[in-house]
Structures are given as C-alpha cells and as structure tokens.
C-alpha positions as CSV (number, residue, x, y, z in Angstrom):
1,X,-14.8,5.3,4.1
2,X,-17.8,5.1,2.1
3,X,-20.9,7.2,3.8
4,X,-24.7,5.9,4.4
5,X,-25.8,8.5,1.8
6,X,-23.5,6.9,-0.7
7,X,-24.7,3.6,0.3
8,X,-28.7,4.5,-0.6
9,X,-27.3,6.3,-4.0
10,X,-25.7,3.0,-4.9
11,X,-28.8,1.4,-3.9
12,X,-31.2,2.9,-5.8
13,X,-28.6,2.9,-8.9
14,X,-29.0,-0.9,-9.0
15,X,-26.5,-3.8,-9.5
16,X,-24.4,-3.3,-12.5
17,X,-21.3,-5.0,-13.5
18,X,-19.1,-3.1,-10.6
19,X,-21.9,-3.5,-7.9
20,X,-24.0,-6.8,-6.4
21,X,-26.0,-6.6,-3.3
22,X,-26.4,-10.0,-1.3
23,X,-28.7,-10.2,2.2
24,X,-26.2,-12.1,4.1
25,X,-22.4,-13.3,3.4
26,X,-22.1,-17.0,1.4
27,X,-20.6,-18.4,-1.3
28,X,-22.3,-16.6,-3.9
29,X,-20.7,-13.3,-2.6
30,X,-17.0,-14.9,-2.8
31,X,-18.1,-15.5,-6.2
32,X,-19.2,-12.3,-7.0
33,X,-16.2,-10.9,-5.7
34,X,-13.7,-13.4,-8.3
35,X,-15.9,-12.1,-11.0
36,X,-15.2,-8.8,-10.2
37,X,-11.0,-9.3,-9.5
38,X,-11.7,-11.1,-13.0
39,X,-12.8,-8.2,-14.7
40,X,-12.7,-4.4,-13.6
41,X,-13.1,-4.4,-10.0
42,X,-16.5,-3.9,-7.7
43,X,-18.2,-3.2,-4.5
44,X,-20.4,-6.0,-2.8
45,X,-22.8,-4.3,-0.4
46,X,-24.3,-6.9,2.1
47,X,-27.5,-6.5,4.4
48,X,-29.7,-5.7,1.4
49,X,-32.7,-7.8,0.7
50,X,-33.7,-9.0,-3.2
51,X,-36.1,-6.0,-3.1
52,X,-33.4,-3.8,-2.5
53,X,-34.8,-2.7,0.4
54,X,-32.1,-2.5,3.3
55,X,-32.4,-5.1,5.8
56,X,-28.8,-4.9,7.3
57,X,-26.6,-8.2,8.9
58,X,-26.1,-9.0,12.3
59,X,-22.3,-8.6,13.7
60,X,-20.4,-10.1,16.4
61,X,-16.7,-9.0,17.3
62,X,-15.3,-11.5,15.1
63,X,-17.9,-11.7,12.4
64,X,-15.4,-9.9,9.7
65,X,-12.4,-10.6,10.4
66,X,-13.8,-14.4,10.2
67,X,-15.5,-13.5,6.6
68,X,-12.0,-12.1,5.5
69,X,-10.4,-15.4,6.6
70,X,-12.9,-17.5,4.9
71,X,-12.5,-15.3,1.4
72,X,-8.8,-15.7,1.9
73,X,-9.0,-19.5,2.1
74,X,-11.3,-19.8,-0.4
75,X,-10.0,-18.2,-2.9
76,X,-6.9,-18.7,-5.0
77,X,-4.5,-16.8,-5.5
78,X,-6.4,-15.4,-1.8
79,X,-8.0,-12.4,-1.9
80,X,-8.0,-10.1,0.8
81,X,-11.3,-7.6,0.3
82,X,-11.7,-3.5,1.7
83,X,-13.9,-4.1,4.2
84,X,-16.5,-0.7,5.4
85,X,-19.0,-1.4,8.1
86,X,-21.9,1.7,7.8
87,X,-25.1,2.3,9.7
88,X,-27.7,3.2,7.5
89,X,-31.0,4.1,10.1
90,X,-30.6,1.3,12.4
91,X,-29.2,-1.1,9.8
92,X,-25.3,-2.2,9.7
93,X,-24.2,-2.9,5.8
94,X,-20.9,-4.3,5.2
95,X,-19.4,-3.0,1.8
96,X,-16.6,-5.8,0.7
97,X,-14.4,-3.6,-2.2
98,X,-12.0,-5.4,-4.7
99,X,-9.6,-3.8,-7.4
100,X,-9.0,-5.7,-10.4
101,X,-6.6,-7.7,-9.9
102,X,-3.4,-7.7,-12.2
103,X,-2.5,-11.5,-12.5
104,X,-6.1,-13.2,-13.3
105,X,-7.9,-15.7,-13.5
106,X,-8.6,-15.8,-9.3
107,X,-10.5,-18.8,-8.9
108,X,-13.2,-19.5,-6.2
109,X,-13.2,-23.4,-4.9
110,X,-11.6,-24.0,-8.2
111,X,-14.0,-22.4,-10.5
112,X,-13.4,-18.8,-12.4
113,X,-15.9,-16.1,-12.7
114,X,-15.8,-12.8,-14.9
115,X,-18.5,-10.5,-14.2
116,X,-20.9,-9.5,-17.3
117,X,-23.2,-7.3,-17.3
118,X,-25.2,-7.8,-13.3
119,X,-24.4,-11.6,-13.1
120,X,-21.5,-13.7,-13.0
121,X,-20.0,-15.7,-15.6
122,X,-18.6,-19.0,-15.2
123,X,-15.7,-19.4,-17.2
124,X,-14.6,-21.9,-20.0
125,X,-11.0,-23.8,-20.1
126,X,-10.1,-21.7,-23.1
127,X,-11.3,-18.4,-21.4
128,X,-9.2,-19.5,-18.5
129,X,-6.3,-19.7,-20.2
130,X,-6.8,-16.5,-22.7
131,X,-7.3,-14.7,-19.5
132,X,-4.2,-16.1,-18.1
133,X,-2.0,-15.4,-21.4
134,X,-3.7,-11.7,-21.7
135,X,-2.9,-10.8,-18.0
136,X,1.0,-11.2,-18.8
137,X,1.1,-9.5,-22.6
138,X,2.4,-6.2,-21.6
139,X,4.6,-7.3,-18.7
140,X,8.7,-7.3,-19.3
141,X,9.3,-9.7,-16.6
142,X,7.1,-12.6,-17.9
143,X,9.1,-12.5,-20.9
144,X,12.4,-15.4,-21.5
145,X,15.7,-14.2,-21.5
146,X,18.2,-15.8,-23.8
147,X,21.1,-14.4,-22.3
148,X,20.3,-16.2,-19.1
149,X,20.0,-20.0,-18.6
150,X,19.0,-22.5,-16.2
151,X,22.6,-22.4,-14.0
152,X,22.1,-18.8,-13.6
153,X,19.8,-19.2,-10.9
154,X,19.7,-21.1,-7.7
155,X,17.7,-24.3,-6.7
156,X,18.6,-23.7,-3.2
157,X,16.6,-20.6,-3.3
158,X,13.8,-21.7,-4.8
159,X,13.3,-24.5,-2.4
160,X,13.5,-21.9,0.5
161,X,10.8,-19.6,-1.3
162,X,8.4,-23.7,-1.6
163,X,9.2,-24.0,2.1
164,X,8.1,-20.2,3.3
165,X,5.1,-20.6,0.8
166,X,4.2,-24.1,2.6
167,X,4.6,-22.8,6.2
168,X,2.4,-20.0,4.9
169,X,-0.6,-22.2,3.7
170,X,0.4,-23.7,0.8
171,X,0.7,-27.3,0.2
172,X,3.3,-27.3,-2.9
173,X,5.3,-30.7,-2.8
174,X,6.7,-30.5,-6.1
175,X,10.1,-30.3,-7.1
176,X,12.2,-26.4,-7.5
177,X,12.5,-27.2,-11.4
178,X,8.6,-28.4,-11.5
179,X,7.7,-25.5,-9.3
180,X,8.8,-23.1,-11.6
181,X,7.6,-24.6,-14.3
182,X,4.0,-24.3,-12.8
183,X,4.3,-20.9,-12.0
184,X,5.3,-19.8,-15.3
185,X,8.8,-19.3,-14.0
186,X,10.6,-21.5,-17.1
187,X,9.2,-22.1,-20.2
188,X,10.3,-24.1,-22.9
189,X,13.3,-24.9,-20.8
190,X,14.1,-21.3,-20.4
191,X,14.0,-18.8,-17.9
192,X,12.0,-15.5,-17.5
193,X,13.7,-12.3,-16.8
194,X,11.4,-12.8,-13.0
195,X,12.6,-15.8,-12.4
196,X,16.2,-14.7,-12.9
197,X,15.7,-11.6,-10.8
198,X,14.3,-13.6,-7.7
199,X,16.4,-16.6,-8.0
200,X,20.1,-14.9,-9.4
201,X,23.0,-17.2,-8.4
202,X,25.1,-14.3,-8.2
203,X,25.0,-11.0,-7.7
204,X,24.0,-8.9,-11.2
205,X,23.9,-5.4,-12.1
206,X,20.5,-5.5,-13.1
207,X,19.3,-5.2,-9.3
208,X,21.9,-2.7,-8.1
209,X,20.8,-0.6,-4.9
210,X,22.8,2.1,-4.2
211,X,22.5,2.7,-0.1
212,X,23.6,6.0,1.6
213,X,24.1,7.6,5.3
214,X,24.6,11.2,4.6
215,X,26.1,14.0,7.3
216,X,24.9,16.9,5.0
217,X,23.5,17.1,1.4
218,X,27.1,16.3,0.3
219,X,28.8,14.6,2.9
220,X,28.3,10.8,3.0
221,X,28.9,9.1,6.4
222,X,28.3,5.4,5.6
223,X,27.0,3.7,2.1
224,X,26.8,0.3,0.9
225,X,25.5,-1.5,-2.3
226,X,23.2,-4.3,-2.9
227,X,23.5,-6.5,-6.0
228,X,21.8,-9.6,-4.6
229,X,18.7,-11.4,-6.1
230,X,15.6,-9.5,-5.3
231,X,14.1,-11.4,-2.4
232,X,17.8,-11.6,-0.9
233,X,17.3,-7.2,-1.4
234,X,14.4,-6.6,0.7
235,X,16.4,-7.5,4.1
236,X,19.2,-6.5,3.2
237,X,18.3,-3.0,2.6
238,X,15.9,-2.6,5.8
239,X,18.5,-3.8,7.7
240,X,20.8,-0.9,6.2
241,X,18.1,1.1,7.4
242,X,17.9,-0.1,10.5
243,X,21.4,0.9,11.1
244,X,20.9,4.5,10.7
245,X,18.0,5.3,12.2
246,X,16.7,6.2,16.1
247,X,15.5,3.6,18.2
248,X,14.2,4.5,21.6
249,X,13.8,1.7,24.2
250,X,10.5,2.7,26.4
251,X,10.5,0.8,30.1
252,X,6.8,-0.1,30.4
253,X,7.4,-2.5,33.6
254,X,6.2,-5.6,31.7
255,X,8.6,-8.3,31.3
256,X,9.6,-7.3,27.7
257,X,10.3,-3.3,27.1
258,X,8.7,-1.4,24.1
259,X,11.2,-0.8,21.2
260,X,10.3,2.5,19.3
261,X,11.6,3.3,15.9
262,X,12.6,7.0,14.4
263,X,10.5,5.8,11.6
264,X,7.4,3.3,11.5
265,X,9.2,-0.3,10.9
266,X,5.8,-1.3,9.0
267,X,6.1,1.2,6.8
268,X,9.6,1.4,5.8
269,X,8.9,-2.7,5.3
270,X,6.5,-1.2,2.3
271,X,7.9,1.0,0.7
272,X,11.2,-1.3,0.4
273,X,9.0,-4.0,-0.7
274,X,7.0,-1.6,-3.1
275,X,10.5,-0.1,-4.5
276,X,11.8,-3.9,-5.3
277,X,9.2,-5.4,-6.8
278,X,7.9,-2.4,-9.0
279,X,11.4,-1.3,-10.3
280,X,11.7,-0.6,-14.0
281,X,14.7,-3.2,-14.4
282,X,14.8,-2.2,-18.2
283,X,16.4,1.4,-16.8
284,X,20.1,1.6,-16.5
285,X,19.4,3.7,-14.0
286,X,20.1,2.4,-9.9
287,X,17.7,2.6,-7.4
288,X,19.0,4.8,-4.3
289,X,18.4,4.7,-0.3
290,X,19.6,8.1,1.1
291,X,19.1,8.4,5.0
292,X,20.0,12.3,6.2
293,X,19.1,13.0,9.9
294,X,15.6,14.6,9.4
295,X,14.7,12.1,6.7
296,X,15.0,9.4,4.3
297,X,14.9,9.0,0.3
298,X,13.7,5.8,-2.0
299,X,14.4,6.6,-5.1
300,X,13.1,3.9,-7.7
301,X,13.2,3.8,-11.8
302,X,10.4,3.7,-13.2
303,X,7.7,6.4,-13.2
304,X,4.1,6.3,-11.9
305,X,2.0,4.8,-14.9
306,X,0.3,7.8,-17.2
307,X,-3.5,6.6,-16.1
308,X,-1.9,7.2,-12.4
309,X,-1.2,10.4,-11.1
310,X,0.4,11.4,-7.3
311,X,-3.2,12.5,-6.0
312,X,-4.9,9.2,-7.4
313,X,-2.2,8.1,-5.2
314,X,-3.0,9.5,-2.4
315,X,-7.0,9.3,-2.5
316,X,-6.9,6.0,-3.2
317,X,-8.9,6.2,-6.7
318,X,-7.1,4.1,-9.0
319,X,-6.4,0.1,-10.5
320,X,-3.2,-1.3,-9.1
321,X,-1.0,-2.0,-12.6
322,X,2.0,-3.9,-11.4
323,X,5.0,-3.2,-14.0
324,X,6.1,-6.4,-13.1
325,X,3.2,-8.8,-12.4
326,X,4.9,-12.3,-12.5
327,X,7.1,-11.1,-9.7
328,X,4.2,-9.3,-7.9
329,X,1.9,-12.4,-8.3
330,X,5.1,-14.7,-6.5
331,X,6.1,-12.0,-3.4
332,X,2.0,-12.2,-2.6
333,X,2.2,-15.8,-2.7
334,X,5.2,-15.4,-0.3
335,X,2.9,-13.0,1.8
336,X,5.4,-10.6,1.1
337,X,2.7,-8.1,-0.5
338,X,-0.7,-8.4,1.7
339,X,-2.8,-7.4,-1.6
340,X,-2.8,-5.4,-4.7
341,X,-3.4,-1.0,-4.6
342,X,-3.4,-0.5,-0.9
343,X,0.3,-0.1,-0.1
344,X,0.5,3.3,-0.4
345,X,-3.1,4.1,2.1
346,X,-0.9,1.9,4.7
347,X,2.0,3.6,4.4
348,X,0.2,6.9,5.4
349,X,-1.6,5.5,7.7
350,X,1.4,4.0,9.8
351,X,2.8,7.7,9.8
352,X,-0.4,9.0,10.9
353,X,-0.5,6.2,13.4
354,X,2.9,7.5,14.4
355,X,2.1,11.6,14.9
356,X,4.5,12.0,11.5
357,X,5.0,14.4,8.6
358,X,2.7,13.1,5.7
359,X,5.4,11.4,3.6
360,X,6.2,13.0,0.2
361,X,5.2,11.0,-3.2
362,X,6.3,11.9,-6.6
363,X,6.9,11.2,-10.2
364,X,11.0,12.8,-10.5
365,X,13.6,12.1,-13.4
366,X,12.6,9.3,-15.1
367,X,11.4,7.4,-11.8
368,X,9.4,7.8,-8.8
369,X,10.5,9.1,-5.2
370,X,8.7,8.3,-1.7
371,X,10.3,10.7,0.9
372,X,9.6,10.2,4.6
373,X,10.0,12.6,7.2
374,X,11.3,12.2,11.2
375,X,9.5,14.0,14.1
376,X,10.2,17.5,14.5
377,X,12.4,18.6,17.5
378,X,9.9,20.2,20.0
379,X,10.4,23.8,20.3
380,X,11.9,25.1,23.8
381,X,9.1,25.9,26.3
382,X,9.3,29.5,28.2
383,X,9.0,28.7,32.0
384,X,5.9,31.2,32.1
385,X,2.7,32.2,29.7
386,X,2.5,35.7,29.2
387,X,-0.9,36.6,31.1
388,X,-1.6,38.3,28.1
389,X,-1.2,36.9,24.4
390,X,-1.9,39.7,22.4
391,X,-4.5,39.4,20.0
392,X,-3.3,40.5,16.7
393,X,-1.4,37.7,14.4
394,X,1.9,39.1,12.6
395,X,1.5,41.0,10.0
396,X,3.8,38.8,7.4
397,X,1.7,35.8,7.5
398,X,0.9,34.4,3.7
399,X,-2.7,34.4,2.2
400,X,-2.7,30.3,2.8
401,X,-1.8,30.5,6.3
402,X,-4.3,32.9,7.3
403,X,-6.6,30.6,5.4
404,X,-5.9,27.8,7.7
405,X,-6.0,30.0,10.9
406,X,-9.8,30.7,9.6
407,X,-10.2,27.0,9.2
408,X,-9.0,25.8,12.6
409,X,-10.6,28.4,14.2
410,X,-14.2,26.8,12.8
411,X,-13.1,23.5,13.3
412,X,-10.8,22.2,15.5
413,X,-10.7,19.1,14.4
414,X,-10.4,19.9,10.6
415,X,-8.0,17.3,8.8
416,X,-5.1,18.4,6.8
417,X,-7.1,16.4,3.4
418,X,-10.2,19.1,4.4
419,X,-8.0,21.9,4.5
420,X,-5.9,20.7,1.4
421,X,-9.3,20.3,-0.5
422,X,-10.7,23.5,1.0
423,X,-7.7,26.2,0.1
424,X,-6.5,24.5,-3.3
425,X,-3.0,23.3,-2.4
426,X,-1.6,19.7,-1.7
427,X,-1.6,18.3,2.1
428,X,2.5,19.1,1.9
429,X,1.9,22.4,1.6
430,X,-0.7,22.3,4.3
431,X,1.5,20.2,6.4
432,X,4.4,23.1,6.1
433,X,2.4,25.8,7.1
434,X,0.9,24.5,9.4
435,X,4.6,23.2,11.1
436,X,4.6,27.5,10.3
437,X,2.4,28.7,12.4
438,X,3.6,26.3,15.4
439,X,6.8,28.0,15.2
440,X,5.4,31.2,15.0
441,X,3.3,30.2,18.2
442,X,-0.3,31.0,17.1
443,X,-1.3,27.0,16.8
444,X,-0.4,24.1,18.5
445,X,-1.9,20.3,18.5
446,X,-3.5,18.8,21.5
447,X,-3.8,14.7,21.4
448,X,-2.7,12.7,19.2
449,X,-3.0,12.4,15.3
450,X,-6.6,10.3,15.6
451,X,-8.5,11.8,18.2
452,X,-6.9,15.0,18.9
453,X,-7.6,18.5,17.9
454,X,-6.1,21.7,17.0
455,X,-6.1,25.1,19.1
456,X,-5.4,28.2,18.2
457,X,-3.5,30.6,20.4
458,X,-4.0,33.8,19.2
C-alpha cells in the first residue's frame, strides 16, 4: 500500500518512463499502462492535474472495479492493474501499478505502445514482431521438439482448451491445428516442447508428480502419481489434496451450509497452479506433494531466478520472469493464472484471511519449496484464572522473545512484518516465537488476523 507521503514524493519527482500522472481515467491511461507492460513496468497516479498539482477523482462504490473491467476488455492479452486508492488532504488518487509483463507486445484496441522516455511510443509492425520474437529468446518451452510430432498430442484437448477460452471471453472460431498455429503452438509443422506438455496424448515422464499422505516423516499412508498432460495435472493433484485434508461443515441456518477447509482452497489452487506451470521440465528431477497432519509440502524443480530472492518474494519488490512463458501466456488466456507477480501476495493473504501460520518459501536442492502450515490445536483452558499472575516472565526466555514482549507491549497491534523488520529475523522466526510465548502463557491474540490485537499477560 503505497502512503500519501509517497504519493507527493512521486509527484514532485515528475513523470518519467515508470511514472505518468492523468486527471481522470480514459484511454490515454490504458495506453500508458500497455506502454509500460511493454517495457519495464510503472505506476499511473490519477487525480493529478497537468500542473501537477493534486486535484483528486470522484469515486462511487463501483467506480474501480468498473475501470478494472474496462482495462481488462480493452486490452489484449487483458491486463489486470494493482489498484491503491490514497487520500492525500481531502483528495482521493487512484495509483493503477503494472509489472512488466513477460509475453509482450500487450496491445490496447489493437495498437502497441512501449514507453520512452515520459511519453508513449506507438509501435511499428517490425517492432511488434521483434518484441514478440525477443519475449520468447530465453524461454525452453517456446522452443520445437524433434522428438515429438504432431500425433503426440491431442486435438480433442485443444478444442476443450478453444471452448473454455470462448466461454471465458474469447471469440476464437478457428480450427485446433489453426489455433495452435496462431499461438505459436506449431511451427513449421512442428510442435513446441509447451504445446506438447499441455496437449500430451499420453501420459509422459517429463510431467511426473509424485503425491504423498504421510503418517510420520517416514511412514506413507496413501500416494499416487500424476503423469498426465499439464492442464489434466492441476485437478488432478488438488483433488489428491482434497482427499487428505480436514473439512468442517458449519450449520449457518441458510439453505446451503458453509464448507470449511483445513487449508484455504484458493490458495492451495495457486500454489498447484504456480508449481505446474513454472516447473523446470529440463530437470530430471519430479515434483513432490507431501501432505503430514500439521502440514503440506510442494516441492517443485527449478529454483527461484538469481535477480529473485525469498524476501523479494515476500515484499513483493520484484518483475515476474516466467521460466516458461508460452505456457504461462496460454493458462492466463484460460483464466487459469489471474495475472503475472502477484501469486505469491495472494497466497499469504488467503492464510492471513484464514488466522494461519505464514506459509514457508524457499530456494532448497536444486528447486524451490512452498510449505503451508494447519491451525494449531488450542491449548487446554484451566477452569479458573489465578487472581494473581505473577509478574515476573521466566527466566529462560531468548533475547528475540523478550524483544517481542517489548514490542507488543508498545503496540498491540504491531504486525509480524513490523516486528520481523524491527528485531532483524524473518516473519518465521517471528511467527515461532511468538506460537512460544502462547505456550508459555504470557501472550495471547484477541480477534481475528485483520483487526485484532495482541495482549500480553504478564
């Protein structure tokens, strides 16, 4: 969330070729935004007047959401904006963000932009296609395969992807062969390792997912294996999920009862999604699903990229770099993936949503992990409250937990990021101690995640 002092230092900055300001939303601001997905990314701050003086824009309850549709539908492939609404004085800006995006050129009502300097640049037909070529040079899955052909794959699914695509928005009436010609699918009558990966015939090696419900550490209740085309994979591995987790059934006295997962449905949904499509399927190594009782491992090959570290990650500060961006560009145009670099903020914010453990990111082996974490059983409550609670904390508390006492005491509504940034250490760390000092009964958590606060006892 960008802040209104952040607002007037951009201001005052000027436009550049990452920032525009527009008084009021139009055309010219979808534009600006293609220009920026065209090049390196940028912010669009509306309600600011050619003076640069701030005049602000006038909101209803559906004034956004209705700009958001309108980017969507008139952009292609659609763009879906960071949206941050910010009272500066009396004045409301809206602040539309866009990353970069990986598969270019986005067009606007059929014309392409790249952003130079402060103004937008309106593309030729041989920059249009350099742009095109350039997006793909570095990506495996763009690239033929002569060891597969034509047969490998099937028509059948490819005309279920045109119809999902059409009920989604599209209006594609061409044939499955023309289809994938188009999209860059075949070329020079042969296929690309993407297209064989979504489309496969039969099952291959190259996609092999290796599922697992474990008793102990050791001790495997229940696995299965996926070998399926990579569309075909996404279901079939939630559903595994599914299988082995909670799922509480809460009697509201509506018609229909509320179903409650052990785990956020939503978020499991992405990270499955977000395992699949960013795979290293050079690696001979298998991804792995390993569900225990307190939580669940995705295990993927394929490490972060170097200019990406865990805590850009988690903050939110970095370019989305698909390893695979034909198939990334196709499971968007499915609506599959809602857009590029924000995955990982929804994923957190579905376990905050859900009063969760922060889940657990990190670069391991020679791929990446994601490890999620169920609620905590609830600690036994003593029928009576000593009258008393003695004032003195234990005497074998670490340096970090003492630190955090300190925090909450000044601020009971301190987040874990706050405290994280404030004591040095990573919001695991600050998640652990924290589930440290419950235990030892000197904090405890009163509300919910958002909204809440912390108290502490003694």
């Amino acid at each position: 969330m960008i802040s209104a002092a952040e607002i007037q230092n951009l201001i005052q900055s000027g436009e550049n070729e990452t920032l525009e300001f527009k008084s009021s939303f139009n055309n010219e601001l979808i534009e600006t935004l293609v220009a920026f997905a065209n090049t390196y990314g940028g912010r669009v701050i509306t309600g600011v007047g050619p003076r640069d003086e701030i005049t602000g824009v006038s909101l209803n309850t559906e004034s956004v959401q209705n700009w958001l549709n309108e980017i969507k539908s008139k952009t292609s492939p659609p763009l879906i904006p960071d949206v941050d609404m910010v009272e500066v004085g009396n004045k409301t800006i809206v602040v539309f963000s866009i990353q970069e995006y990986p598969i270019k050129p986005v067009a606007s009502r059929g014309k392409y932009f790249k952003r130079v300097a402060n103004s937008n640049h309106l593309l030729s037909i041989s920059e249009v296609v350099n742009l095109h070529l350039q997006s793909f040079n570095t990506s495996w899955d763009f690239h033929v395969n002569n060891q597969f052909k034509i047969n490998d794959i099937s028509i059948e699914k490819v005309q279920i992807a045109i119809d999902q695509m059409n009920i989604s928005g599209f209006r594609i009436n061409d044939d499955p062969l023309t289809f994938l010609i188009k999209n860059d699918l075949i070329r020079d009558g042969q296929i690309t390792n993407a297209a064989y990966l979504l489309f496969a015939e039969r099952d291959s090696v190259l996609t092999t997912i290796e599922l697992g419900k474990f008793q102990t550490d050791t001790l495997i209740k229940d696995s299965s294996r996926t070998k399926s085309d990579i569309l075909t994979q996404i279901n079939e591995v939630i559903d595994f999920v599914k299988k082995h987790i909670n799922k509480e059934i809460i009697i509201t006295g509506e018609p229909r009862n509320t179903e409650k997962w052990q785990y956020p449905l939503g978020a499991i949904r992405e990270i499955v999604i977000n395992m699949i499509v960013h795979r290293d399927y050079r690696s001979t190594s298998d991804s792995l699903v390993k569900i225990f009782d307190d939580r669940i491992e995705f295990y993927n090959p394929g490490k972060l990229p170097e200019s990406i570290t865990v805590e850009d990650l988690l903050a939110n500060q970095y370019k989305s770099t698909p390893r695979n961006k034909l198939i990334a560009d196709f499971c968007k145009s499915l609506g599959l993936i809602e857009k590029y670099g924000s995955g990982i903020r929804r994923i957190i914010e579905y376990f905050n949503g859900a009063d969760l453990p922060m889940p657990d990111f990190r670069n391991i082996s020679d791929g990446f992990m994601v490890t999620v974490y169920a609620a905590q059983k609830a600690a036994r409550v003593p029928d009576k409250v000593p009258d008393k609670v003695p004032d003195k904390v234990p005497d074998n508390l670490t340096e970090n937990q003492q630190k955090i006492l300190n925090l909450l005491k000044e601020n009971k509504t301190v987040s874990m990021a706050e405290m994280a940034k404030s004591i040095g250490i990573s919001k695991r760390k600050v998640l652990d101690n924290i589930n440290k000092l419950k235990k030892l009964g000197l904090v405890r958590r009163i509300g919910p995640a958002k909204g809440g606060h912390w108290e502490v006892i003694r």
